[in-house]
N, C-alpha and C positions, 0 to 999 in steps of 0.2 A: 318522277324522273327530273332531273335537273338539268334546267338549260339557261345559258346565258345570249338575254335580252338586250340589244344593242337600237334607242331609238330616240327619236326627234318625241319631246313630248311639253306638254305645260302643266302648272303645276294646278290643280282645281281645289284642293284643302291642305290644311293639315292639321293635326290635334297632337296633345300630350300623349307621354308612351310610356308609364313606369317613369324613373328619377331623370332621365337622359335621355329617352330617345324621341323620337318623332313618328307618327304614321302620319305618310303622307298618299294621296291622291292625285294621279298624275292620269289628263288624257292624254294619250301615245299613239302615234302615227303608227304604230307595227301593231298594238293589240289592242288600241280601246283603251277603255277607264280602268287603270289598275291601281292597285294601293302597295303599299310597300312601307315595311320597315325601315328606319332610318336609324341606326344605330350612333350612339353619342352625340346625337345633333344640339342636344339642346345644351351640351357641355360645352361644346365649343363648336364657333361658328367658325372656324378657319378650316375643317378639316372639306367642307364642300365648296368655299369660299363666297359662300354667298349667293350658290347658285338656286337655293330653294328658295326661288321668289316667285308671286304669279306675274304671269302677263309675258314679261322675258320666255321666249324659245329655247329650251334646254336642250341637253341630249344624253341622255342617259346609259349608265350603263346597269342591269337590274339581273338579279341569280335567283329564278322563278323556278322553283322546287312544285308547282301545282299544286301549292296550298294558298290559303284565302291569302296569304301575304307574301308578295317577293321580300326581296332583302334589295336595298339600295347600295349601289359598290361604288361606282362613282357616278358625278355631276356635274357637265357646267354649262353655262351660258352658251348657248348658238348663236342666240339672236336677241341682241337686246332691243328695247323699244324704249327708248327714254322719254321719244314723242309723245306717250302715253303718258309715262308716270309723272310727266313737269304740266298736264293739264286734268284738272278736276274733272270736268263734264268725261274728258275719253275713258277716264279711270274709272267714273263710275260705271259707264257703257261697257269695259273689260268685264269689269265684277260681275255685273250681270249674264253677258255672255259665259261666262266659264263657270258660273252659278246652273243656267241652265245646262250646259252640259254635263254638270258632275249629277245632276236629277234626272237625265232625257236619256244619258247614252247606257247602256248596259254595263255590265262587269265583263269583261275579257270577252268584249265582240269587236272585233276591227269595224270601226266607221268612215271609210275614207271619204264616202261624200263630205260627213258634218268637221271632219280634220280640216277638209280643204278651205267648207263656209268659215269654223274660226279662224283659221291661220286667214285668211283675204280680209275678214272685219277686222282685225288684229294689225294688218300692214294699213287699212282706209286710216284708223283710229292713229296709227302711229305718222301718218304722214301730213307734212302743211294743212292747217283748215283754212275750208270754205267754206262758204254759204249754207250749202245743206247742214240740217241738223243733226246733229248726232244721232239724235232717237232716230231718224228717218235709216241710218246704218245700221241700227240694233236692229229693228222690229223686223227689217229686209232678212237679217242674217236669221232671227228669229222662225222667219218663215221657212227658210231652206232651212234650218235647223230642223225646222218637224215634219217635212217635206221628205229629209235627209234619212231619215230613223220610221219611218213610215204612218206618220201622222198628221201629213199635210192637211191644209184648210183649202177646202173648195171655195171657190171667189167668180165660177159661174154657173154652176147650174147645181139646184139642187138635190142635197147627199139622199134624200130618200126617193125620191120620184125620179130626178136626173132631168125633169125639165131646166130648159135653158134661162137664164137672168138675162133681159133683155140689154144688151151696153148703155151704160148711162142711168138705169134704173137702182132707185134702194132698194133695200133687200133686207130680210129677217135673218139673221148670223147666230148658229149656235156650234160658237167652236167648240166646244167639248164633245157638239157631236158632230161634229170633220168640216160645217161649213156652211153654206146657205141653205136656208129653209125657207119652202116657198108658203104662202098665206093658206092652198090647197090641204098641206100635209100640216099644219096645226102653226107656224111662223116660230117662231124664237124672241125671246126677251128684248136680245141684242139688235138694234136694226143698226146696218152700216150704208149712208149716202151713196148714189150713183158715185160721184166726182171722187169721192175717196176709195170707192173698188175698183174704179178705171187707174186711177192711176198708180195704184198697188199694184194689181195686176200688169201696168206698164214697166211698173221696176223690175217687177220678178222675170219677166222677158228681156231686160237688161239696158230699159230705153230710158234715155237723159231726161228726167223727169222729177222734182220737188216738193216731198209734203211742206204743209206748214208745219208748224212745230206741233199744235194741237194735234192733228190727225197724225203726226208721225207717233204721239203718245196714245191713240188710239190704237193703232196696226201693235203698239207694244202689249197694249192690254188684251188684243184679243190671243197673240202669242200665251202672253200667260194662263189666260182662261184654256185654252187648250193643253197646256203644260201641265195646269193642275188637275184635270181632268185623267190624263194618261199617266201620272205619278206623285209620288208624294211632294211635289214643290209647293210651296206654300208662299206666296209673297209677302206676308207679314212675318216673317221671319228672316 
């Protein structure tokens, strides 16, 4: 059945298609992670005007026949972020964001939690900087991102027994298996500092609070360790 797709989306890949065209990879505010034909793109770059870029806010208009590929009809810019693209560190913090989502979110599942997590990292990253670190923005949205898709990491008590982590104390972390492990039920490799779960945990509840940069790169790696756990992401690549 063929129906036409009308929606707020970004752009997460794209590759070669035959002589001319494009397959592109778009998360979409109306259906999730979809991919889509892009017909003459690679001929000329006038006919979308430049709207196949990541990061920038599109809005698409897509002729989804319910095959593994819509067809791309038109494109353009919603929302530009130039805040982004005129600074290295936010650019690379985009890449990675839209990196894990093109590996986290499904093929044609609506996510409005993890749309709402990128699009809000997406406006922190585009707007004046401050003080906090970038990574301290990623690892956040990180976490609501596998929180989002149902893969969140426990950060008080733990995932096999469900005893409580006392506040303030470290702890054995094994994100790939959803979260703290206590010394009882065998611990984990990973150990993560009282002062660094308190105040993770303070972010995630939404309270005025700053990693250093070291530990905002730790909250990033244990995001990934769980990411690669529940899909094929691979950070070496």
């Amino acid at each position: 059945m063929r129906r036409r797709v009308e929606t707020a989306a970004l752009l997460v890949r794209s590759v070669p298609y035959g002589e001319a065209d494009l397959v592109a990879t778009f998360f979409t505010e109306e259906g999730g992670k979809l991919a889509a034909i892009v017909r003459g793109a690679r001929r000329s770059s006038k006919r979308f005007g430049g709207a196949l870029e990541p990061i920038h806010e599109l809005f698409l208009t897509l002729e989804d026949k319910g095959k593994e590929l819509c067809v791309l009809k038109e494109a353009r810019i919603a929302r530009a972020r130039t805040g982004i693209t005129s600074d290295l560190d936010a650019m690379e913090a985009a890449g990675h964001a839209l990196r894990w989502v093109r590996h986290l979110c499904p093929v044609r599942t609506p996510e409005p939690g993890a749309w709402e997590s990128l699009r809000l990292l997406l406006e922190i990253l585009d707007a004046p900087k401050t003080d906090v670190p970038v990574a301290q923005h990623l690892g956040l949205f990180g976490l609501r991102l596998l929180a989002d898709v149902g893969y969140g990491v426990e950060l008080e008590r733990c995932v096999r027994c469900g005893r409580p982590c006392p506040a303030g104390r470290p702890a054995y972390l094994d994100a790939a298996g959803g979260g703290l492990v206590c010394s009882t039920c065998g611990g984990a490799r990973r150990t993560i500092t009282g002062a660094l779960r308190e105040i993770t945990l303070r972010l995630a509840r939404g309270e005025d609070v700053m990693l250093t940069k070291n530990d905002a790169g730790v909250v990033v790696d244990i995001v990934e360790d769980a990411m690669a756990a529940h899909t094929d992401f691979d950070r070496a690549t």
